[in-house]
C-alpha positions in Angstrom: 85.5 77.3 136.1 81.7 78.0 135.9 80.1 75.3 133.3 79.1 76.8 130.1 75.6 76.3 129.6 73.3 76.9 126.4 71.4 80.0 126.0 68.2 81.7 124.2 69.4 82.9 120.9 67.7 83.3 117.6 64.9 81.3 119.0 66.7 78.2 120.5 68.7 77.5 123.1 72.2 76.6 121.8 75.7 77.2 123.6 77.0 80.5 123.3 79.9 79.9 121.2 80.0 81.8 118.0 82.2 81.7 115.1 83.2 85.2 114.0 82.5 85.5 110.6 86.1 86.3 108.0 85.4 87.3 104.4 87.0 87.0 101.8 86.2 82.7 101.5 87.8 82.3 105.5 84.9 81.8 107.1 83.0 79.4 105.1 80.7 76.8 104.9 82.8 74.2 105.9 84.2 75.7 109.3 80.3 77.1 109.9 78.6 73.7 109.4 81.6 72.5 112.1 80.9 74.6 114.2 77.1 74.5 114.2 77.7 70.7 114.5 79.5 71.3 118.2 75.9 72.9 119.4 77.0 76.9 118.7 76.5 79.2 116.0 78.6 78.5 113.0 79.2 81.7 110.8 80.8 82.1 107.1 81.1 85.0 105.1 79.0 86.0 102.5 81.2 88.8 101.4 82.7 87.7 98.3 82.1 84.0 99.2 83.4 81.5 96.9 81.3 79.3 94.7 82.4 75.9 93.2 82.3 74.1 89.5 81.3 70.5 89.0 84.2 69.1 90.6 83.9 70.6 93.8 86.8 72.9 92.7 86.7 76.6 94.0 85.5 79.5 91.0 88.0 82.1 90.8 86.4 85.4 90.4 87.9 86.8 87.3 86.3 89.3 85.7 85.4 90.3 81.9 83.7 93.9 82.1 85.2 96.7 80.7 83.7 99.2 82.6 83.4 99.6 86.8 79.6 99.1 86.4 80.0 96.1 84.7 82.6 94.6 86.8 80.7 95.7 89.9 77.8 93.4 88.4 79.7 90.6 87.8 81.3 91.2 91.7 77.2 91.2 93.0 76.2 87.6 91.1 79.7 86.4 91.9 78.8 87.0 96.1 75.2 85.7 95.6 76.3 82.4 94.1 78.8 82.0 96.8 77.1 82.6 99.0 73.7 80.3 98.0 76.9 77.7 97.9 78.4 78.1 101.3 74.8 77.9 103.0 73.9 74.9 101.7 77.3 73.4 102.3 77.2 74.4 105.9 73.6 73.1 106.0 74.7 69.4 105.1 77.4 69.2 107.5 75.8 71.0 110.4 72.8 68.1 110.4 70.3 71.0 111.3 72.3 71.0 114.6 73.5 74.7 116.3 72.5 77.8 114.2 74.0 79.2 110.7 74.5 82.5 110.3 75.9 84.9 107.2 78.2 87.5 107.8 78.1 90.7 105.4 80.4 93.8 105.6 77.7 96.6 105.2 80.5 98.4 103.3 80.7 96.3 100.8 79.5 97.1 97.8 76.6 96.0 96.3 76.0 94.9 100.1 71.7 94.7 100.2 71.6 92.7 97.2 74.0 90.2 97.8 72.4 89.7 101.5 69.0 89.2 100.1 69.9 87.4 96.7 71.5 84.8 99.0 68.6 84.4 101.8 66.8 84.8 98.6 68.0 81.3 96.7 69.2 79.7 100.4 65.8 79.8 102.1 65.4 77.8 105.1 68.9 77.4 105.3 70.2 80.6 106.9 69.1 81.6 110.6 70.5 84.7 111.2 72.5 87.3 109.3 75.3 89.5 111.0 76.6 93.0 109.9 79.5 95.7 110.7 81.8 97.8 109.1 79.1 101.0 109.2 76.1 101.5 110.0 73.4 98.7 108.6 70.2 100.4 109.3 68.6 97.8 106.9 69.9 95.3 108.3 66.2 94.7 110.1 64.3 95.6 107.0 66.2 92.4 105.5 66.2 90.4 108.1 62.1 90.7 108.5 61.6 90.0 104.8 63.1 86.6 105.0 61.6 86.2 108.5 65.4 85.4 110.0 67.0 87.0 112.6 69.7 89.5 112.5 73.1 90.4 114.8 74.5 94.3 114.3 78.1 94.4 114.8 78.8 97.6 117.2 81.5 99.2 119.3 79.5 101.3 121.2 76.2 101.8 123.1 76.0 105.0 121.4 75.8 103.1 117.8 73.6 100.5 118.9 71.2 103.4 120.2 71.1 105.1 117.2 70.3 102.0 115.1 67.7 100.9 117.4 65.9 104.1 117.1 66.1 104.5 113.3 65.1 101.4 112.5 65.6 98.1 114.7 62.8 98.9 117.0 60.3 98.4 114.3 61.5 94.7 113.8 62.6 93.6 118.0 61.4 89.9 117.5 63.8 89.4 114.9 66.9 91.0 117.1 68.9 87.5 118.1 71.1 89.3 119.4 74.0 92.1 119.7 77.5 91.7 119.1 79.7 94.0 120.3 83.3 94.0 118.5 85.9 95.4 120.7 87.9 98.2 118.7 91.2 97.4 119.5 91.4 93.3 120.3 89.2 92.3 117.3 90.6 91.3 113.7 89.8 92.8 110.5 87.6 96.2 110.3 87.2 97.9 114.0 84.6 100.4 114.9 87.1 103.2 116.4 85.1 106.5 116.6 87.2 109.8 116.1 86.9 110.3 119.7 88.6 107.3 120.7 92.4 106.8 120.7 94.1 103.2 119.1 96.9 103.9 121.2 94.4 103.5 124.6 92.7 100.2 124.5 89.7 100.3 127.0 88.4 97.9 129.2 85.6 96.1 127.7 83.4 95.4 130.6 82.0 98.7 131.3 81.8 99.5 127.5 79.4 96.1 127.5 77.5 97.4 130.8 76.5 100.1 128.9 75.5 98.7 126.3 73.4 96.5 128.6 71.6 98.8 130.1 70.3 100.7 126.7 69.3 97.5 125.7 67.4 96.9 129.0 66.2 100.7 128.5 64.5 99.7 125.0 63.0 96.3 126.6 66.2 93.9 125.6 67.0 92.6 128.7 67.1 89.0 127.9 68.6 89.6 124.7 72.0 88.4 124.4 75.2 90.6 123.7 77.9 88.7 122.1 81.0 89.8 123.3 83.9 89.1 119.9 87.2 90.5 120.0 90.2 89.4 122.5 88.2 85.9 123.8 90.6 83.3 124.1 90.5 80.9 127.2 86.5 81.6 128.4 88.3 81.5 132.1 89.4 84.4 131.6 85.8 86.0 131.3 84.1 84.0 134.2 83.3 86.8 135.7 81.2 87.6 132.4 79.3 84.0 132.8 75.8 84.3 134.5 76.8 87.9 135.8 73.0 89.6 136.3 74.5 93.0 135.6 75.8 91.8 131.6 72.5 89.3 131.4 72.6 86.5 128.8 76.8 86.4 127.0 77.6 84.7 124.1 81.4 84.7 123.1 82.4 85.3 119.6 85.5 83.0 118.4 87.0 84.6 115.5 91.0 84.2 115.3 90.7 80.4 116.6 89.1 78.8 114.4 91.4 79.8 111.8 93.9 77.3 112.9 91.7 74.3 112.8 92.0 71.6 110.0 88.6 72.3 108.6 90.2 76.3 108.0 90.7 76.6 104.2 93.5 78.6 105.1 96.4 77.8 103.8 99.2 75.7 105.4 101.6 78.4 104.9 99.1 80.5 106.5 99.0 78.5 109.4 102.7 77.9 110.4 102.8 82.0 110.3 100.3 81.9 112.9 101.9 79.4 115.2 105.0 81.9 115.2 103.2 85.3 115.6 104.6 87.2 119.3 103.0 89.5 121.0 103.0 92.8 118.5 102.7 91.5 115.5 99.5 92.6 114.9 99.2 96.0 113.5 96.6 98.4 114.4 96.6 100.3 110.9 94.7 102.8 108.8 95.8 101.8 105.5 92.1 99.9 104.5 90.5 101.5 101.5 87.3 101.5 103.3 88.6 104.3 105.9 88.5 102.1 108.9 90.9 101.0 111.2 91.9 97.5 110.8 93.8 94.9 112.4 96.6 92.7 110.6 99.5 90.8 110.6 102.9 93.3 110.1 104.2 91.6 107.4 105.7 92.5 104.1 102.3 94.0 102.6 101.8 96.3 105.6 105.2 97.1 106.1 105.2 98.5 102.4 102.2 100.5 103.1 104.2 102.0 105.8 107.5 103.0 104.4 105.2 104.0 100.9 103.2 106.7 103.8 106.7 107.8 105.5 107.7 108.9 102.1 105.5 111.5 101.8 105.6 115.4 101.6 103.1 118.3 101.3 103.0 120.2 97.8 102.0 123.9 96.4 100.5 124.2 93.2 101.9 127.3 93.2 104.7 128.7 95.2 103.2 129.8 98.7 105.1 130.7 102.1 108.1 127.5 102.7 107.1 126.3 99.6 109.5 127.4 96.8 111.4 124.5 95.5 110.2 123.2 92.2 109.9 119.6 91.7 108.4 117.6 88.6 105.9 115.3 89.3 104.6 112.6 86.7 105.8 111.5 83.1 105.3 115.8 81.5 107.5 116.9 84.7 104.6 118.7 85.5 105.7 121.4 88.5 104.9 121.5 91.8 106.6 123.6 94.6 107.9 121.7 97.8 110.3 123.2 100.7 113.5 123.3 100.5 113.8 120.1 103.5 111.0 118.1 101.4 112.8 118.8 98.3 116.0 117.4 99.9 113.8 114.2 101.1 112.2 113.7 97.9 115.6 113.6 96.0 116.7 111.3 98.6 114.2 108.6 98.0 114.7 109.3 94.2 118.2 108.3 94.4 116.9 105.1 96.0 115.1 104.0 93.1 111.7 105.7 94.4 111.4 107.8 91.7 107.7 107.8 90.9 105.7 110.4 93.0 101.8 110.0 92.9 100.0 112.4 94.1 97.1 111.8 96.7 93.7 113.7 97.6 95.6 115.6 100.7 98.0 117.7 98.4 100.9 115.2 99.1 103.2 113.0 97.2 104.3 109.5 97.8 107.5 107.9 96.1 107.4 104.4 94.7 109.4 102.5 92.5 108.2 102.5 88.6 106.5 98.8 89.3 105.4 100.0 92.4 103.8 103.1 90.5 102.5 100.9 88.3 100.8 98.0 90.2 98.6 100.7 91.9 97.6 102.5 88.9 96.7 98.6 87.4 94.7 98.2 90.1 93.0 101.1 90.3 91.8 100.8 86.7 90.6 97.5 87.2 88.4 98.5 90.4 85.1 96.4 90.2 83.9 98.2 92.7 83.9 95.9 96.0 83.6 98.3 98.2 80.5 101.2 99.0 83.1 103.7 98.4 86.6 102.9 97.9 89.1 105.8 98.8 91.8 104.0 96.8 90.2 103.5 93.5 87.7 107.0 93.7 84.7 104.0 93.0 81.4 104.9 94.9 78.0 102.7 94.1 76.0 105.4 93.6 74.5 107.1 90.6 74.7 109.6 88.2 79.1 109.2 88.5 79.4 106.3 90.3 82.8 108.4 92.3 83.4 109.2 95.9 84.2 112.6 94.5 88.0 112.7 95.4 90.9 111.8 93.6 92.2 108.2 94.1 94.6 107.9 96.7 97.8 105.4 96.3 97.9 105.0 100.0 96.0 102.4 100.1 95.6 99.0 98.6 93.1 96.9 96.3 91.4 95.2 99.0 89.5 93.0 96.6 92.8 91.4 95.4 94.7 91.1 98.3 91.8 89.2 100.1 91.6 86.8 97.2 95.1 86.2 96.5 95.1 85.2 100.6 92.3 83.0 100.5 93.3 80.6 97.7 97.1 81.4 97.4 98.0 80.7 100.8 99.7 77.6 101.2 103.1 79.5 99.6 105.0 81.5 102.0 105.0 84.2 99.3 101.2 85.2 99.7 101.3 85.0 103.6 104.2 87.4 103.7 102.8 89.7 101.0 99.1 90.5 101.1 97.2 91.4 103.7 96.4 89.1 106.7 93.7 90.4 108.8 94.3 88.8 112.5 92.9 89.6 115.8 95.3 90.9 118.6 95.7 87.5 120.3 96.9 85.7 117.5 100.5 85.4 119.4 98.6 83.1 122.1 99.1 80.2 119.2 102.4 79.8 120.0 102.3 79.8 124.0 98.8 78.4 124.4 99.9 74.3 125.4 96.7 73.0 123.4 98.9 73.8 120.0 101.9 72.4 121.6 104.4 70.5 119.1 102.2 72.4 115.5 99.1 70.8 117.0 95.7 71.8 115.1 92.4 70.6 116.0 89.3 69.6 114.2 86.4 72.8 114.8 85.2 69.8 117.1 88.0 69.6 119.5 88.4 73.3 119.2 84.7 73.4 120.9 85.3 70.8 123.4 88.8 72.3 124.5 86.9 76.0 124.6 84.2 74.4 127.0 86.8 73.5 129.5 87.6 77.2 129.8 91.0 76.9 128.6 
């Protein structure tokens, strides 16, 4: 095994180890400051990050407004004081050792002012800020204001390219580096493009090549690509290490660290991911943001399975197969189905699914009554989390603040689900029935000999044991 030596990034040399960053309140200042601590980059999230009282006890973010707009305000000060929090937590325990970085979903809502309100109040503390889930294309225009340096998260040379020439060339110095999220192995939000097919994973290494030579193209030879997404043992990318053709590597750690001791995970949490197998994790489309995202198949995504399989296409008015008249909601209001739907549909009825919500495609779902109305709960009680939310209609921008669709029940309240996770899961209850985002190799847990007998290491034997390539 080739010896894993530091490397130029963000303006020092540190190893190229970097903790991928997991909102909501998994990555935090605690695991970062770790991390940073073992000579790498340390990264928590600063989407929805949590803040604490006088005690030291965590905030729970409950909110008062009565309106979208005034939830969504609450949601904004909520990530900025979090955030401010989990900086200067992972400050103290990182002794100004390795690098700190903040991780924002560029999709969330409210996204620019949460990024600078916290380099804003944490100044000095924060040395670099990365960003996916879209495209950030001020991302560098934030970055140069606080005079820190920034990471894109991207799937593609093609996306990188496009940043670069809208806005990133304008602020180069600042570019620490480029990560590139592999869109089938990595957890949480991946960048699939329309072109590409989840079915067909494909082989990283040319897909980094390429991004390598753009890069070299615009002058960014010697800035480093941070492969994330599918690393494990770094043995198994040696042929990655000190390879002229890829230049400077970093390796992004983001499923790992999750089963450490300094993980606020739960302990629930982490027996489940001792016992994944291969499969487990669930390439989905279910994510109110439109993405494609990768989680554990557990209760939670198995319902938002079965709740798409019972599904049929509607006629507001009676049109070619579609003559059978069905009432939908509490008036009975008609609809026109065919004659097989209509058979379906009565089907799931007489199995207690007897609610059918209609979505922005002209289809119906069937749900239980509690079922029916959980979503519609928590679709009125949207505080707008997200940019644009297909679940809840909420979009951040003025005059209407709406995506301009109807609400589709497909989906989920992402918001609550990722919060009830966080704090909630040391009860097998939670684990089993929110969403668990996970990358791909979460079943190496259970076969990988380092966890042998429920082992979990400190984020400092975590380093060590990554170092040896194993």
């Amino acid at each position: 095994m080739k010896a894993i030596n530091a490397i130029r990034m963000g303006g020092v040399d540190v190893l190229p180890l970097v903790e991928g960053g997991k909102g909501v309140a998994i990555s935090n200042g605690t695991t970062a400051g770790h991390w940073a601590a073992g000579g790498g980059a340390g990264t928590f999230s600063a989407v929805n990050a949590d803040a604490y009282d006088a005690d030291g006890k965590v905030i729970r973010q409950i909110y008062h407004g009565k309106t979208r707009r005034e939830r969504h305000e609450e949601l904004v000060a909520y990530g900025i004081s979090g955030g401010i929090a989990q900086a200067q937590h992972a400050h103290e325990i990182s002794g100004g050792r390795g690098r700190i970085h903040a991780n924002i979903l560029w999709e969330m809502g409210g996204a620019e002012r949460v990024a600078t309100g916290v380099l804003e109040g944490a100044k000095g503390l924060i040395h670099g800020i990365t960003c996916g889930a879209g495209m950030p294309y001020r991302l560098s225009d934030i970055a140069a204001r606080f005079n820190v340096h920034y990471y894109p998260i991207v799937s593609s040379a093609r996306a990188f390219g496009a940043l670069w020439k809208r806005a990133y060339h304008k602020a180069a110095n600042l570019l620490g580096g480029v990560v590139y999220e592999d869109p089938w192995l990595a957890g949480g939000h991946n960048g699939l493009s329309n072109s590409e097919d989840p079915t067909k994973p494909e082989d990283p290494f040319p897909r980094v090549l390429a991004l390598r030579k753009l890069m070299r193209e615009f002058g960014l030879g010697e800035t480093p690509i941070i492969m994330a997404g599918g690393v494990w043992w770094l043995e198994e990318w040696e042929g990655w290490i000190d390879n002229p053709e890829l230049g400077p590597i970093a390796f992004q750690f983001g499923t790992r660290p999750l089963l450490t001791k300094e993980s606020p995970i739960g302990d629930a949490w982490k027996r489940r991911l001792l016992t994944l197998k291969e499969g487990d994790v669930f390439l989905n489309r279910f994510s109110p943001t439109g993405f494609y995202s990768s989680a554990v198949n557990n209760n939670f995504i198995k319902e938002l399975r079965d709740r798409n399989d019972r599904q049929v296409a509607f006629a507001s008015e009676p049109v070619g197969e579609h003559q059978a008249e069905y009432g939908v909601g509490p008036r009975r209001r008609i609809v026109y189905l065919t004659p097989t739907d209509l058979a379906r549909a009565q089907g799931w009825a007489a199995q207690g699914f007897t609610e059918a919500l209609r979505t922005p495609d002209s289809t119906l779902i069937f749900v239980t009554p509690q079922s029916a109305q959980e979503i519609q709960d928590d679709q009125v009680a949207c505080m707008g989390c997200l940019s644009q939310c297909r679940f809840s209609n909420w979009a951040h921008h003025e005059p209407d603040y709406s995506n301009g669709k109807k609400a589709d029940p497909r989906s989920f309240c992402i918001q609550k689900t990722l919060q009830d996770i966080a704090h909630e899961s040391d009860q097998e209850s939670a684990v089993e029935n929110n969403l668990m985002f996970s990358g791909h190799n979460a079943f190496r847990f259970a076969t990988d000999p380092f966890y042998g007998n429920g082992f979990i290491p400190t984020v400092r034997q975590l380093v060590e044991r990554i170092l040896t390539g194993r």
